[in-house]
C-alpha positions as CSV (number, residue, x, y, z in Angstrom):
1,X,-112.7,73.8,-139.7
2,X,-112.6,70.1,-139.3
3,X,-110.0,70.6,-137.3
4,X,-112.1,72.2,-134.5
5,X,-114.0,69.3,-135.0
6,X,-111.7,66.9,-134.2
7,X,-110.3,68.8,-131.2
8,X,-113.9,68.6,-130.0
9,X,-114.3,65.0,-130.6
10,X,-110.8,64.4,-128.9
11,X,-112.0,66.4,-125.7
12,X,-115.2,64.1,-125.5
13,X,-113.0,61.4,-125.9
14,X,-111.2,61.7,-123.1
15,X,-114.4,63.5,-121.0
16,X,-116.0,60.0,-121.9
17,X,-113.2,57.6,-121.0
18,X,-112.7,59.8,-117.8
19,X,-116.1,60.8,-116.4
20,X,-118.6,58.3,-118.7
21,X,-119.8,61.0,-120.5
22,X,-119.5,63.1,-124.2
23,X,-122.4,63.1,-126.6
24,X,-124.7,64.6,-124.5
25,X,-122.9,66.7,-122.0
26,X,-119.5,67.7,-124.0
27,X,-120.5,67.5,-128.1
28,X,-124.4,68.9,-128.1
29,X,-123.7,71.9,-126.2
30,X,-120.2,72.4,-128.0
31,X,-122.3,72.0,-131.1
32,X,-124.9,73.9,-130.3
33,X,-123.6,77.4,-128.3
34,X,-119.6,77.4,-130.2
35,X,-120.7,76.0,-133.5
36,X,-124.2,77.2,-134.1
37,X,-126.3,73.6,-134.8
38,X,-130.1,73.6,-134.1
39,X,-130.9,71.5,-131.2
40,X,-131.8,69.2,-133.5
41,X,-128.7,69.2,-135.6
42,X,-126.9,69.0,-132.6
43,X,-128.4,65.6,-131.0
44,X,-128.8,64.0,-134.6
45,X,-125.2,64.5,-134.8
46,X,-124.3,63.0,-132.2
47,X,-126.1,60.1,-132.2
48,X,-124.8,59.6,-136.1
49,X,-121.3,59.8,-134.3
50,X,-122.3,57.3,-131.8
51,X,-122.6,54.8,-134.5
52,X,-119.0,53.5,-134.8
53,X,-118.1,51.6,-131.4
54,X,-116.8,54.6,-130.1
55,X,-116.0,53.5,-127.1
56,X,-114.7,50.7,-127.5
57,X,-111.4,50.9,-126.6
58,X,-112.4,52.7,-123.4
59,X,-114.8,50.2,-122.5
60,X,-112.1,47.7,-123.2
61,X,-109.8,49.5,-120.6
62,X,-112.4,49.4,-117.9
63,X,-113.0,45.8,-118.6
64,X,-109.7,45.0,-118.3
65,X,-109.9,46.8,-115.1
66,X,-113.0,44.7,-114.1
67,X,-115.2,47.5,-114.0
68,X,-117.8,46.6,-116.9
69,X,-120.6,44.4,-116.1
70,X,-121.1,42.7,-119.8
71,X,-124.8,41.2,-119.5
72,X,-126.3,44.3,-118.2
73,X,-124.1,46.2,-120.8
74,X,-125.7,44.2,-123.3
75,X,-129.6,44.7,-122.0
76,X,-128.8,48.5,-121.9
77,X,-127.7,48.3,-125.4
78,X,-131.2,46.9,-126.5
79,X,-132.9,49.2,-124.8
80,X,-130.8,52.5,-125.8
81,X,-131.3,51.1,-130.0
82,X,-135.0,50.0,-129.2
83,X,-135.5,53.6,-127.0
84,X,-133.4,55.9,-130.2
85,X,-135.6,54.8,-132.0
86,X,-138.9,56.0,-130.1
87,X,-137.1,58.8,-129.1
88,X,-136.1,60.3,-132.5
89,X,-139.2,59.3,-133.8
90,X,-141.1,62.3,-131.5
91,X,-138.6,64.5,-131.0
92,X,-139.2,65.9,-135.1
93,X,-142.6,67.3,-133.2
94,X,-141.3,69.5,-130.4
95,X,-140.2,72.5,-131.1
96,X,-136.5,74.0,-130.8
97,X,-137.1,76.3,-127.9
98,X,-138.8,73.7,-126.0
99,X,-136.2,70.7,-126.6
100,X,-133.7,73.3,-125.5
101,X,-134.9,73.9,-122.6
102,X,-135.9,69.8,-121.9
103,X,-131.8,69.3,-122.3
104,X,-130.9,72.1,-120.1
105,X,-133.1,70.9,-117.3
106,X,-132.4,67.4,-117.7
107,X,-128.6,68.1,-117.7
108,X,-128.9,70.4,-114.3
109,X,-131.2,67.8,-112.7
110,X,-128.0,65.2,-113.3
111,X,-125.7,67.7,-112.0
112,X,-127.7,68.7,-109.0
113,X,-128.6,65.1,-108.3
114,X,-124.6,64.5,-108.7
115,X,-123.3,67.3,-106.5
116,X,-125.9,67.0,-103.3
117,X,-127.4,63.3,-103.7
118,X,-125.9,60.1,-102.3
């Protein structure tokens, strides 16, 4: 089984060093619809997995490329630990149904905004 696992985390490795994206568009779903996680599980996981520098060496291939901008990088990391924090802290309260369905809009907001918006 870990296997699968690793396939999965190989996939959003390459979706993220591709396209910008994994955790929340590739692993959640994966985890939750093909593996069974709560909701929950699902995003608690995924943050855990964020924890090593992850993308590190992708981010060091687009700086290379001169395509990271390091300051704001470094604001937007202080925010996203400062905002996990508030963010797992209320999420415990909603229930599954409902954060379901919060991730599902949220995700098809991002793709409609991607496909039709400048």
């Amino acid at each position: 089984m870990w296997g699968v696992y690793l396939i999965l985390g190989l996939f959003a490795g390459v979706a993220s060093g591709f396209l910008g994206l994994g955790g929340g568009a590739v692993v959640i779903p994966a985890l939750v619809y093909i593996f069974g996680f709560t909701q929950h599980q699902a995003q608690g996981t995924t943050l855990a997995m964020m924890i090593p520098p992850i993308g590190l060496l992708a981010a060091m291939k687009y700086y290379s490329a001169g395509n990271v901008k390091v300051g704001i990088a470094g604001i937007l990391c202080i925010g996203f630990f400062v905002g996990g924090y508030f963010g797992a802290k209320f999420v415990s309260n909603i229930p599954e149904p409902i954060l379901k369905k919060c991730f599902g809009v949220f995700l098809l907001f991002v793709a409609l905004k991607m496909i039709w918006g400048k």
